[in-house]
mmCIF file of the N, C-alpha and C atoms, coordinates in Angstrom:
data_MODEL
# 
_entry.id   MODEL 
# 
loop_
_atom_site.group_PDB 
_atom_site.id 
_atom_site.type_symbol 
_atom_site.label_atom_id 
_atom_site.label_alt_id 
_atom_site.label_comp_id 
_atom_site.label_asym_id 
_atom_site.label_entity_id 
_atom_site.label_seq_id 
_atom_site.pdbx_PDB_ins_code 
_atom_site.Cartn_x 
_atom_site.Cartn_y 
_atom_site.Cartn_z 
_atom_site.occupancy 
_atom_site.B_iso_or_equiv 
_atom_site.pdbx_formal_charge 
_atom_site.auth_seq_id 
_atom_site.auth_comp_id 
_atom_site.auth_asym_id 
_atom_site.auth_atom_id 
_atom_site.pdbx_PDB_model_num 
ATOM 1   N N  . UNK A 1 1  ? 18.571  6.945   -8.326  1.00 0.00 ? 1  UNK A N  1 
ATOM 2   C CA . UNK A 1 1  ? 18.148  5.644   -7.868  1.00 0.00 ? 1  UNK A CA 1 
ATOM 3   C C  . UNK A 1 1  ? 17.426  4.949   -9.013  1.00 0.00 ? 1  UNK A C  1 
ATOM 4   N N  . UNK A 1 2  ? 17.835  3.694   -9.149  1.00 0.00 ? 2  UNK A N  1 
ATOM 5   C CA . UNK A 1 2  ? 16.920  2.819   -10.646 1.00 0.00 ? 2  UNK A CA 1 
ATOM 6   C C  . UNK A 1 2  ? 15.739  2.747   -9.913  1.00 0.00 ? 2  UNK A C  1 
ATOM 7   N N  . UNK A 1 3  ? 15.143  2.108   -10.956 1.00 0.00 ? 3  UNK A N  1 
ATOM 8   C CA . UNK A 1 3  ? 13.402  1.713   -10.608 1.00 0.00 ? 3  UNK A CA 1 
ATOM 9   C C  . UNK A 1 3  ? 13.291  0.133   -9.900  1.00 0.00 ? 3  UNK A C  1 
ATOM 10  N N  . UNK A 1 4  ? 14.699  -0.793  -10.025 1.00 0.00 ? 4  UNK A N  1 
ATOM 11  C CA . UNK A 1 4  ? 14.888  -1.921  -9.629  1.00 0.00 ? 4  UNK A CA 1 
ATOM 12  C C  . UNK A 1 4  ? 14.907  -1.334  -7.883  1.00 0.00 ? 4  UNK A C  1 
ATOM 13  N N  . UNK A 1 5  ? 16.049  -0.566  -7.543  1.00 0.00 ? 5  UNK A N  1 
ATOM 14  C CA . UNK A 1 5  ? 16.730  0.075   -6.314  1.00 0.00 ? 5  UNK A CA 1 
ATOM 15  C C  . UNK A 1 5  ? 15.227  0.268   -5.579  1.00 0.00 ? 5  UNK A C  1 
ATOM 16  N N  . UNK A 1 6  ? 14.409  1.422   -6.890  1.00 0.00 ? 6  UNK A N  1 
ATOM 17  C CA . UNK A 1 6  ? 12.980  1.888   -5.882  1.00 0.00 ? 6  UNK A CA 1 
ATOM 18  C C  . UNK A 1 6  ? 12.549  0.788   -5.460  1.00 0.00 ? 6  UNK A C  1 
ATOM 19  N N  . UNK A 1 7  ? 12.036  0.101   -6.185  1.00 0.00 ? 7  UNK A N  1 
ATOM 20  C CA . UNK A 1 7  ? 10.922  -1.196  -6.010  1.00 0.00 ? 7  UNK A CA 1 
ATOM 21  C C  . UNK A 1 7  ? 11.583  -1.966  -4.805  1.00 0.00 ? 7  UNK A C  1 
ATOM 22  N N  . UNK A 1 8  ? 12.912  -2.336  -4.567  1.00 0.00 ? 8  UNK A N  1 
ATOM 23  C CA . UNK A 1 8  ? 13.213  -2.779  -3.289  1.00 0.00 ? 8  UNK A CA 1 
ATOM 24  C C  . UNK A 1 8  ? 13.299  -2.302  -2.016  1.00 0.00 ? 8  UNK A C  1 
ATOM 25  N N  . UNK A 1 9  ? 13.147  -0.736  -2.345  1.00 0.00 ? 9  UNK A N  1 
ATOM 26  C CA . UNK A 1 9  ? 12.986  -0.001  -1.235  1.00 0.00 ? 9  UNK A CA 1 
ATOM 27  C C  . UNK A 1 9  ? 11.638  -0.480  -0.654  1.00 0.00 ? 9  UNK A C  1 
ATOM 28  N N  . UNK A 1 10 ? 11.096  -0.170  -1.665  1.00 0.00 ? 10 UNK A N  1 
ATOM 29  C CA . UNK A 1 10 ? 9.311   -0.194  -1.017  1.00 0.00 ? 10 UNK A CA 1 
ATOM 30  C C  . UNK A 1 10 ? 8.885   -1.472  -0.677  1.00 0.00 ? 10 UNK A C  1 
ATOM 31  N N  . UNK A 1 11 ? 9.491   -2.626  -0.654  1.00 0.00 ? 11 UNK A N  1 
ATOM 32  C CA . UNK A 1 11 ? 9.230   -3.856  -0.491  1.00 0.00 ? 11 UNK A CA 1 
ATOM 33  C C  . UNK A 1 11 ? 10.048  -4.061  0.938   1.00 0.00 ? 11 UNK A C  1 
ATOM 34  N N  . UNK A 1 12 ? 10.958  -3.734  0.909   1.00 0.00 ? 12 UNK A N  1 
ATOM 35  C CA . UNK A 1 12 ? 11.446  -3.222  2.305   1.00 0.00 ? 12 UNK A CA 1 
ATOM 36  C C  . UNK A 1 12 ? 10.949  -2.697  3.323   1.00 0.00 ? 12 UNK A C  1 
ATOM 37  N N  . UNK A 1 13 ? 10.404  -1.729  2.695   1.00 0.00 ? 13 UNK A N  1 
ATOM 38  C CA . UNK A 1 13 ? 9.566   -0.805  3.684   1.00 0.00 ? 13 UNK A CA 1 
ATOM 39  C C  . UNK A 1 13 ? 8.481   -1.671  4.259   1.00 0.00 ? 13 UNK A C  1 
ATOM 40  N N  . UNK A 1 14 ? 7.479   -2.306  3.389   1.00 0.00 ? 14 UNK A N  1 
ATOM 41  C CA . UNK A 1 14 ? 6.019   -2.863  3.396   1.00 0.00 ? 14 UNK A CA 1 
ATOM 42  C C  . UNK A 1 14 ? 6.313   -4.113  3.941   1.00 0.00 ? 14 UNK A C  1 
ATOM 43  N N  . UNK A 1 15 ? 7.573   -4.792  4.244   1.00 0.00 ? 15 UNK A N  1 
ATOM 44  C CA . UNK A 1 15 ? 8.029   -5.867  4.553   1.00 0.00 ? 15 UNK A CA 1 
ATOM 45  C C  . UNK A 1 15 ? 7.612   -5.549  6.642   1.00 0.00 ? 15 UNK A C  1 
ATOM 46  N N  . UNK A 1 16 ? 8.069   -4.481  6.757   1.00 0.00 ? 16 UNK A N  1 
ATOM 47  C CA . UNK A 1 16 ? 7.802   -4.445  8.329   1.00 0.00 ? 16 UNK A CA 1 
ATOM 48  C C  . UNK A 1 16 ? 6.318   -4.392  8.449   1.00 0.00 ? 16 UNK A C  1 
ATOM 49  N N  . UNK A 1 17 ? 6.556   -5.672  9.759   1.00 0.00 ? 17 UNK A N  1 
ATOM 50  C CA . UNK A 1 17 ? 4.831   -6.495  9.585   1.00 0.00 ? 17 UNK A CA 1 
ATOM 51  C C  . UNK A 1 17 ? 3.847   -5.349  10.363  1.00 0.00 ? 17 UNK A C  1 
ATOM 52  N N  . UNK A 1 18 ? 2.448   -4.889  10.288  1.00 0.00 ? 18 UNK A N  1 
ATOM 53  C CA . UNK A 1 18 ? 1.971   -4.263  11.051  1.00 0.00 ? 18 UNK A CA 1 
ATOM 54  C C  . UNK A 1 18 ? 1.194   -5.145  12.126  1.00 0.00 ? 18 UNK A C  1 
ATOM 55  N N  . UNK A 1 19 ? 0.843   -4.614  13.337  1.00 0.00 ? 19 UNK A N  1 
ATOM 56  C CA . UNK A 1 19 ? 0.677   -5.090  13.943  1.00 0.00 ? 19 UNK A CA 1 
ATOM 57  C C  . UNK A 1 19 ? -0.503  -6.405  14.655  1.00 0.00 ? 19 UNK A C  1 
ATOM 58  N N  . UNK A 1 20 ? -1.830  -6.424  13.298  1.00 0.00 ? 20 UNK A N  1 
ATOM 59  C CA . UNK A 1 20 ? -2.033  -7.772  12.562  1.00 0.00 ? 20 UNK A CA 1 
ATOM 60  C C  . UNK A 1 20 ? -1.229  -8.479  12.287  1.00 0.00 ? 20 UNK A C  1 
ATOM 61  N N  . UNK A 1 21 ? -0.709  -8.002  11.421  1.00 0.00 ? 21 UNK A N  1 
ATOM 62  C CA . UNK A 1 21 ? 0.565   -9.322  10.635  1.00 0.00 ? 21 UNK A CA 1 
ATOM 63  C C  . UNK A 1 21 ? 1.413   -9.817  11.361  1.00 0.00 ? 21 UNK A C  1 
ATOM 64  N N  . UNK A 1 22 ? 2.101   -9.289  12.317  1.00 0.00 ? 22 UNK A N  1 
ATOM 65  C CA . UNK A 1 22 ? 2.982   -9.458  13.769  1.00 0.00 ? 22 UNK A CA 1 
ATOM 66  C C  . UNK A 1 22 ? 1.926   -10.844 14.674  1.00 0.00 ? 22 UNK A C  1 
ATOM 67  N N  . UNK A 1 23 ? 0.453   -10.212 14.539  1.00 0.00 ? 23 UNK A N  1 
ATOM 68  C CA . UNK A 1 23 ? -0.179  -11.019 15.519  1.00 0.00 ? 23 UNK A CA 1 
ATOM 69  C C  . UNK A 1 23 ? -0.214  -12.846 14.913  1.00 0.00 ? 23 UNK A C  1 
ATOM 70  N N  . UNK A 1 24 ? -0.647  -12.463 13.699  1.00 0.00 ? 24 UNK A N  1 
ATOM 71  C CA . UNK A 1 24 ? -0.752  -13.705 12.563  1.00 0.00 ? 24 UNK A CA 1 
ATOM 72  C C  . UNK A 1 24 ? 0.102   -14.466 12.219  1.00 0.00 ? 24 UNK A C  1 
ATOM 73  N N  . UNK A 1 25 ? 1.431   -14.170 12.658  1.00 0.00 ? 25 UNK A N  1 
ATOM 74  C CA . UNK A 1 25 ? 2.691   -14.832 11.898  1.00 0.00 ? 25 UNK A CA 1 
ATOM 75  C C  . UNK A 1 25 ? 2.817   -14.395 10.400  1.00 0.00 ? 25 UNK A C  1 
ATOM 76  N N  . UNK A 1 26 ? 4.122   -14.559 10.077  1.00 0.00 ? 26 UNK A N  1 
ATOM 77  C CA . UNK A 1 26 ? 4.290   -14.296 8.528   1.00 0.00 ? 26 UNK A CA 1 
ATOM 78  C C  . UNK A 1 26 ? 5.760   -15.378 8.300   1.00 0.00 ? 26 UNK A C  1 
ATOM 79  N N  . UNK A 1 27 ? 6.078   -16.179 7.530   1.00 0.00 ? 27 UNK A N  1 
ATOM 80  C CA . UNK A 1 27 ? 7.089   -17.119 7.280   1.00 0.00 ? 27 UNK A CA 1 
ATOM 81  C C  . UNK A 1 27 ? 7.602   -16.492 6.626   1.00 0.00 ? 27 UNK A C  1 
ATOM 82  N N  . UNK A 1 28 ? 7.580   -15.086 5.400   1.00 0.00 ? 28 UNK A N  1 
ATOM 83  C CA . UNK A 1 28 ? 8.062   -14.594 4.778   1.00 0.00 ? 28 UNK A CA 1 
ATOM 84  C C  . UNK A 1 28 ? 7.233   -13.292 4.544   1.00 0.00 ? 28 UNK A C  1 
ATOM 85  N N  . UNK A 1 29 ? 8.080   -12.342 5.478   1.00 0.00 ? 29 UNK A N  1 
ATOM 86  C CA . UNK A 1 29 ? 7.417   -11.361 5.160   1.00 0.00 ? 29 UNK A CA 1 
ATOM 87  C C  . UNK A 1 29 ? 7.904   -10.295 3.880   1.00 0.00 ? 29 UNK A C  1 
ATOM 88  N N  . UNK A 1 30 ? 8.762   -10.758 3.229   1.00 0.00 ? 30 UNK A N  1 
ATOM 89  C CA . UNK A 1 30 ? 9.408   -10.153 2.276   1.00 0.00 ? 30 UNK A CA 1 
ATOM 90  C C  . UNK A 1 30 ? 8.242   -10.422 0.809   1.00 0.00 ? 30 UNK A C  1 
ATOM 91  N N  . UNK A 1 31 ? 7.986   -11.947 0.866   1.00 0.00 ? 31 UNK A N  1 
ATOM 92  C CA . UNK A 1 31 ? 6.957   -12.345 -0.107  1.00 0.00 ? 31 UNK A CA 1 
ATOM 93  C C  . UNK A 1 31 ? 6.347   -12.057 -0.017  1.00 0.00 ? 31 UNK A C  1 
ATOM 94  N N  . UNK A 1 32 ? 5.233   -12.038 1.152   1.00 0.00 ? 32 UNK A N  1 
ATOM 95  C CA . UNK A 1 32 ? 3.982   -10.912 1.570   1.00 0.00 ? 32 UNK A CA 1 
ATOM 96  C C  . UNK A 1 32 ? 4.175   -9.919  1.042   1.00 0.00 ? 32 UNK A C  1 
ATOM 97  N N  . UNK A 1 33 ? 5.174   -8.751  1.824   1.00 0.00 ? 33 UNK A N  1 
ATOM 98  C CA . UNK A 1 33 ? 4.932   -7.352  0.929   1.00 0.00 ? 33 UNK A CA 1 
ATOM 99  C C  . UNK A 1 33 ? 4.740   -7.486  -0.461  1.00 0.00 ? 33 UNK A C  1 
ATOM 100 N N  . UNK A 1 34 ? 5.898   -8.420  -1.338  1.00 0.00 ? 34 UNK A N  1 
ATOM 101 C CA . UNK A 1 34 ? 5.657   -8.219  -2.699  1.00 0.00 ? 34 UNK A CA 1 
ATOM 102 C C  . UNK A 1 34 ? 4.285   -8.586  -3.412  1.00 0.00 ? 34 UNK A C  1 
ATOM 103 N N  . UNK A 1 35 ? 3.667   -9.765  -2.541  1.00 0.00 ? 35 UNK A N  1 
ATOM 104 C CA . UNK A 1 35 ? 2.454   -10.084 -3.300  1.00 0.00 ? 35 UNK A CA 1 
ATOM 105 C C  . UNK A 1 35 ? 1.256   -8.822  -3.014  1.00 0.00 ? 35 UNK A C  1 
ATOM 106 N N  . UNK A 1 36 ? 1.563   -8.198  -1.702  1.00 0.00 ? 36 UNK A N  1 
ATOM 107 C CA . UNK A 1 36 ? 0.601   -7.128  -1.428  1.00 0.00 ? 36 UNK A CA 1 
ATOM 108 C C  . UNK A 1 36 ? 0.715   -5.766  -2.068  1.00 0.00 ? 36 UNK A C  1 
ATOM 109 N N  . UNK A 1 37 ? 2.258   -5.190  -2.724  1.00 0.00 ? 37 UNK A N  1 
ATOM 110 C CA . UNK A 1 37 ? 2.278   -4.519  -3.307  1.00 0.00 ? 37 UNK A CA 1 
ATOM 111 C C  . UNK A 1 37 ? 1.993   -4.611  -4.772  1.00 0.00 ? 37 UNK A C  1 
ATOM 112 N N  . UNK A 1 38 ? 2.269   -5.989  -5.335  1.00 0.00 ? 38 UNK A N  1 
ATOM 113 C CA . UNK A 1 38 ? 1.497   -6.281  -6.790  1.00 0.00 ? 38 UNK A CA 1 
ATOM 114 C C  . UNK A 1 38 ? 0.186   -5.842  -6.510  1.00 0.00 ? 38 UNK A C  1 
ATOM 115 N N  . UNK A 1 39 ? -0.865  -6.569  -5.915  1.00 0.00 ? 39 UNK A N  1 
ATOM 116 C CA . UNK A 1 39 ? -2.069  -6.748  -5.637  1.00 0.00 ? 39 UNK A CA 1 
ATOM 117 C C  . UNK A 1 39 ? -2.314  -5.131  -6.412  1.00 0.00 ? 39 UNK A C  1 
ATOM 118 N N  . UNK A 1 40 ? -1.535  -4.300  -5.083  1.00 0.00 ? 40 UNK A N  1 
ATOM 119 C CA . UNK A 1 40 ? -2.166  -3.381  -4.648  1.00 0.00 ? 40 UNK A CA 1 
ATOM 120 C C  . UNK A 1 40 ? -1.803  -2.524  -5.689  1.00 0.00 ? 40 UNK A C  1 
ATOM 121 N N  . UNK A 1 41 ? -0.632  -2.544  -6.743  1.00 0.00 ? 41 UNK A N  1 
ATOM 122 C CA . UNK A 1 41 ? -0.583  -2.109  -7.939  1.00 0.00 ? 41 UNK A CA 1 
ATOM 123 C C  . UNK A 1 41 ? -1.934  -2.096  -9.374  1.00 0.00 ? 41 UNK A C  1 
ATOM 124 N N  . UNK A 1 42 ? -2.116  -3.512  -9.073  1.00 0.00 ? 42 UNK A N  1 
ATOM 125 C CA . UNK A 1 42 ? -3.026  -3.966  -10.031 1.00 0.00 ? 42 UNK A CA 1 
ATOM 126 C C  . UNK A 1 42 ? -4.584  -3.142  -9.778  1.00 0.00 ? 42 UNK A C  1 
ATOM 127 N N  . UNK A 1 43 ? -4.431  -3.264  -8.636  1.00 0.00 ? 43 UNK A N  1 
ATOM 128 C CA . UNK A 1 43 ? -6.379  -2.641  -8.348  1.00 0.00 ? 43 UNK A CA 1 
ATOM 129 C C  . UNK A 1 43 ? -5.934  -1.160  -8.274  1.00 0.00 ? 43 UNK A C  1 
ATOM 130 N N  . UNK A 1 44 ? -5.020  -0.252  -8.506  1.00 0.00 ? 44 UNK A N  1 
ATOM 131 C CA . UNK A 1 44 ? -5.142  1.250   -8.759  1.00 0.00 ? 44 UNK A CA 1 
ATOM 132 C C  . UNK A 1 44 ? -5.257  1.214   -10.114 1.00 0.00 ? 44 UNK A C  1 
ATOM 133 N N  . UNK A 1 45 ? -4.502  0.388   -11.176 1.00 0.00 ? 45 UNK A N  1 
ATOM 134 C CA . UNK A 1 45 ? -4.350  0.571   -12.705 1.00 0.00 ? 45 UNK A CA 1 
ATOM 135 C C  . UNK A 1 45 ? -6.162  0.392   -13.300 1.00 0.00 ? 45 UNK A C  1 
ATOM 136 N N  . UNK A 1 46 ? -6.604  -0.721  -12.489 1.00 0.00 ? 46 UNK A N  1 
ATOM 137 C CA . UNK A 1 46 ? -7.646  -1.076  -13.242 1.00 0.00 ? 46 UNK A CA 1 
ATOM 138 C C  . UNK A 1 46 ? -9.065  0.017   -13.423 1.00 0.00 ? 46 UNK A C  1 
ATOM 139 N N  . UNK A 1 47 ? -9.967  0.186   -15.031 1.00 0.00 ? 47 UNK A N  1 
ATOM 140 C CA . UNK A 1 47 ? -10.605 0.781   -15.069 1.00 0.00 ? 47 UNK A CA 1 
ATOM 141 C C  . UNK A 1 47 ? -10.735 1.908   -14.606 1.00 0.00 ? 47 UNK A C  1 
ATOM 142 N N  . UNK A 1 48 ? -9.349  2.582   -15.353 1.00 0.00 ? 48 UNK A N  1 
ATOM 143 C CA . UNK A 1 48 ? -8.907  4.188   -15.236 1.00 0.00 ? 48 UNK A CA 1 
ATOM 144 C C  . UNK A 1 48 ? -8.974  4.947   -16.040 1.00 0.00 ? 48 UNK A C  1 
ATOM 145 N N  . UNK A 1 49 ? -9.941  5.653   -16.177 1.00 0.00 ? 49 UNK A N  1 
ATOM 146 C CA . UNK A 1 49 ? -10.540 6.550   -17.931 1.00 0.00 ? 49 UNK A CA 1 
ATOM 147 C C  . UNK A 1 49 ? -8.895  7.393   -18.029 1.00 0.00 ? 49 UNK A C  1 
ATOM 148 N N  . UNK A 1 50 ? -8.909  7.657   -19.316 1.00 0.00 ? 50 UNK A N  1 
ATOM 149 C CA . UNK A 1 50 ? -7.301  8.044   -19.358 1.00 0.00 ? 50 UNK A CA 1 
ATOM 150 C C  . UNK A 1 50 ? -7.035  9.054   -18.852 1.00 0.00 ? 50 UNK A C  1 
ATOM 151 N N  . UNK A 1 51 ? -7.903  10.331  -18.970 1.00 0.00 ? 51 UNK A N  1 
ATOM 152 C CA . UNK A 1 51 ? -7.997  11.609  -18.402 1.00 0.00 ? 51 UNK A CA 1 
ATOM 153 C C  . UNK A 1 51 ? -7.818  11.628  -16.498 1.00 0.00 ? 51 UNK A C  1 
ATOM 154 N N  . UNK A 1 52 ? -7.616  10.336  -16.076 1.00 0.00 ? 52 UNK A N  1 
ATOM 155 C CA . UNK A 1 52 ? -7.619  10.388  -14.364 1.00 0.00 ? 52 UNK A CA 1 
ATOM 156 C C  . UNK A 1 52 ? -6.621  10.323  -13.999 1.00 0.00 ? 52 UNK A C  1 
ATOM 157 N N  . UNK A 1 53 ? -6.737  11.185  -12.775 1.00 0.00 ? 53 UNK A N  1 
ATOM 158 C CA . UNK A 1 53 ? -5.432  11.735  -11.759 1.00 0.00 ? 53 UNK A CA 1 
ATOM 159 C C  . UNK A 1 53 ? -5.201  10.920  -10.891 1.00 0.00 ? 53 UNK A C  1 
ATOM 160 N N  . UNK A 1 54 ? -4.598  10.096  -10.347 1.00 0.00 ? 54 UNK A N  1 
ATOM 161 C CA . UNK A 1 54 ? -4.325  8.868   -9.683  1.00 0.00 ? 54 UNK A CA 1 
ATOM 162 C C  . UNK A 1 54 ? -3.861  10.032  -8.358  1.00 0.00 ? 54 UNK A C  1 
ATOM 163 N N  . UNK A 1 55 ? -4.668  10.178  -7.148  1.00 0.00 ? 55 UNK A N  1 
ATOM 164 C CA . UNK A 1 55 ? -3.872  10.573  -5.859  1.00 0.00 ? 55 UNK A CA 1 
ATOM 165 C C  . UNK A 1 55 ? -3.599  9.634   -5.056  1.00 0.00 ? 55 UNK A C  1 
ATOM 166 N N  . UNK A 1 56 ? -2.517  10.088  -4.428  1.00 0.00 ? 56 UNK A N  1 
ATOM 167 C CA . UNK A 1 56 ? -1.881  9.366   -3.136  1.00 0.00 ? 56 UNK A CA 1 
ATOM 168 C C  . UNK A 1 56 ? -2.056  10.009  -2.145  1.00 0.00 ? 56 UNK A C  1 
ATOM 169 N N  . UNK A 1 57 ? -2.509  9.846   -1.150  1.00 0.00 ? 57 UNK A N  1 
ATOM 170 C CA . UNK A 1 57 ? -2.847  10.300  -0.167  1.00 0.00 ? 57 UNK A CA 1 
ATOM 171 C C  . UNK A 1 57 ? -2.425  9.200   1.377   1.00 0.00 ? 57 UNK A C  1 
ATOM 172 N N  . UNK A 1 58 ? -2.158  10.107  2.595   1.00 0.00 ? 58 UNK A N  1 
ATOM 173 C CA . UNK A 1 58 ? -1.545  9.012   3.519   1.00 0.00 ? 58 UNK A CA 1 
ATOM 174 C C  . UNK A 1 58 ? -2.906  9.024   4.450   1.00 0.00 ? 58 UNK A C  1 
ATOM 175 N N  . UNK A 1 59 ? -3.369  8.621   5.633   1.00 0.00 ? 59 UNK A N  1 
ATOM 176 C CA . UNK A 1 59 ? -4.402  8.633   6.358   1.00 0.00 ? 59 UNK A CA 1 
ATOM 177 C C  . UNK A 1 59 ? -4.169  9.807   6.795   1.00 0.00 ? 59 UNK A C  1 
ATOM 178 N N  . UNK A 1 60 ? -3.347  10.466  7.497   1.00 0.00 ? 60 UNK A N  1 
ATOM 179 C CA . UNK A 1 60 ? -3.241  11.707  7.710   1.00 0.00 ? 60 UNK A CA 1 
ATOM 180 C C  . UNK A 1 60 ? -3.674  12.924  7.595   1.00 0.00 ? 60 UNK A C  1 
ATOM 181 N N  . UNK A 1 61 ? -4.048  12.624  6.102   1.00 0.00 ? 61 UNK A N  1 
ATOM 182 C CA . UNK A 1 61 ? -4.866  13.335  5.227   1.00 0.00 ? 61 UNK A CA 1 
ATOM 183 C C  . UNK A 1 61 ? -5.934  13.646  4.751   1.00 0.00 ? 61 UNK A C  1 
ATOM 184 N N  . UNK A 1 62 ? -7.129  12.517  5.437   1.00 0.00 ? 62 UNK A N  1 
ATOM 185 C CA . UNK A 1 62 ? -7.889  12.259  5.230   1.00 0.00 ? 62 UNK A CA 1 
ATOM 186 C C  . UNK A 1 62 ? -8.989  13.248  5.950   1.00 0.00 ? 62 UNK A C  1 
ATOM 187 N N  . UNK A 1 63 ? -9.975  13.872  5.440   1.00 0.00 ? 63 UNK A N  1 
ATOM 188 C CA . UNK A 1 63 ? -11.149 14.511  6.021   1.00 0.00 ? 63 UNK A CA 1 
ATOM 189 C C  . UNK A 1 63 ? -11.458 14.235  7.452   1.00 0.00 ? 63 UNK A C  1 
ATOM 190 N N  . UNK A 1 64 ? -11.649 15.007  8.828   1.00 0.00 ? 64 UNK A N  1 
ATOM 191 C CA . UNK A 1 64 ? -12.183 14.712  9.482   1.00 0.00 ? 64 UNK A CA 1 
ATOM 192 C C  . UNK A 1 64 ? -13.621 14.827  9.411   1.00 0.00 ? 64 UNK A C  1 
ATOM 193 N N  . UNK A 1 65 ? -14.859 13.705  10.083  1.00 0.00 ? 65 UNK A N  1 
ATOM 194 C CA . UNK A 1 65 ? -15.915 14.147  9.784   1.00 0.00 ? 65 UNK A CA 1 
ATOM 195 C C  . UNK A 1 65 ? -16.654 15.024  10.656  1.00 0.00 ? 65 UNK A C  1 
ATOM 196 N N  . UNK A 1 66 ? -17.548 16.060  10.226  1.00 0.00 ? 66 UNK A N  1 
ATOM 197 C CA . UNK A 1 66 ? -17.766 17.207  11.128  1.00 0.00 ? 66 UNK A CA 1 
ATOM 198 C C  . UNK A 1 66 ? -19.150 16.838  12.211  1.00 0.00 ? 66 UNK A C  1 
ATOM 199 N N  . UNK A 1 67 ? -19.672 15.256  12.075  1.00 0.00 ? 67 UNK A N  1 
ATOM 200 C CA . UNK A 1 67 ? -19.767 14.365  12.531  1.00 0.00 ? 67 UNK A CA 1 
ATOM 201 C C  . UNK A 1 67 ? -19.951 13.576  13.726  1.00 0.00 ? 67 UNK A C  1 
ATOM 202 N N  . UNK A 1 68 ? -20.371 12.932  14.464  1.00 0.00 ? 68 UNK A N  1 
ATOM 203 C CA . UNK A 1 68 ? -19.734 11.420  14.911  1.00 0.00 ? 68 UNK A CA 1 
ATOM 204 C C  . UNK A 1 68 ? -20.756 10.260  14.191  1.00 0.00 ? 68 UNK A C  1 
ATOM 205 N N  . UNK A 1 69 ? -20.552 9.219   13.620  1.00 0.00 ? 69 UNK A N  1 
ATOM 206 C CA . UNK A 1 69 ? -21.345 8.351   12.634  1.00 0.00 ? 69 UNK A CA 1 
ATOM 207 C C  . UNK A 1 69 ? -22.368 7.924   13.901  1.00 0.00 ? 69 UNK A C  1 
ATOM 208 N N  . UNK A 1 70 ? -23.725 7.471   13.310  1.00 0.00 ? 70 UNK A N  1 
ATOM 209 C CA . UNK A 1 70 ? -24.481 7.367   14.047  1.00 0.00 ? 70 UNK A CA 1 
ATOM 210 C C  . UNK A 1 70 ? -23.881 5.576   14.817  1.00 0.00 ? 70 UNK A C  1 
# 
């Protein structure tokens, strides 16, 4: 798969509105994803000492807290 092919996948993908965005309207939700996946490109790159491990992680994944917040 090219990197053109990827990138439309994932704009595809991010294109299906969640269920905010559903509530809000979207005139183009294709432009949305792309401006939200730039965005969201730009603020992982920035002020990254070179030695750093960039994770991806889904919510899924995330710590439960042992917890309940006050």
């Amino acid at each position: 798969m090219s990197d053109e092919q990827s990138e439309l996948d994932r704009v595809e993908s991010r294109a299906h509105l969640l269920p905010e965005e559903t509530a809000a309207g979207s005139d183009d939700p294709e432009a949305q994803a792309e401006a939200i996946l730039t965005e969201s490109d730009a603020r992982e790159d920035r002020n990254v000492a070179p030695d750093t491990v960039l994770e991806h992680r889904t919510s899924d994944q995330t710590v439960t807290p042992s917890e309940p917040p006050d």
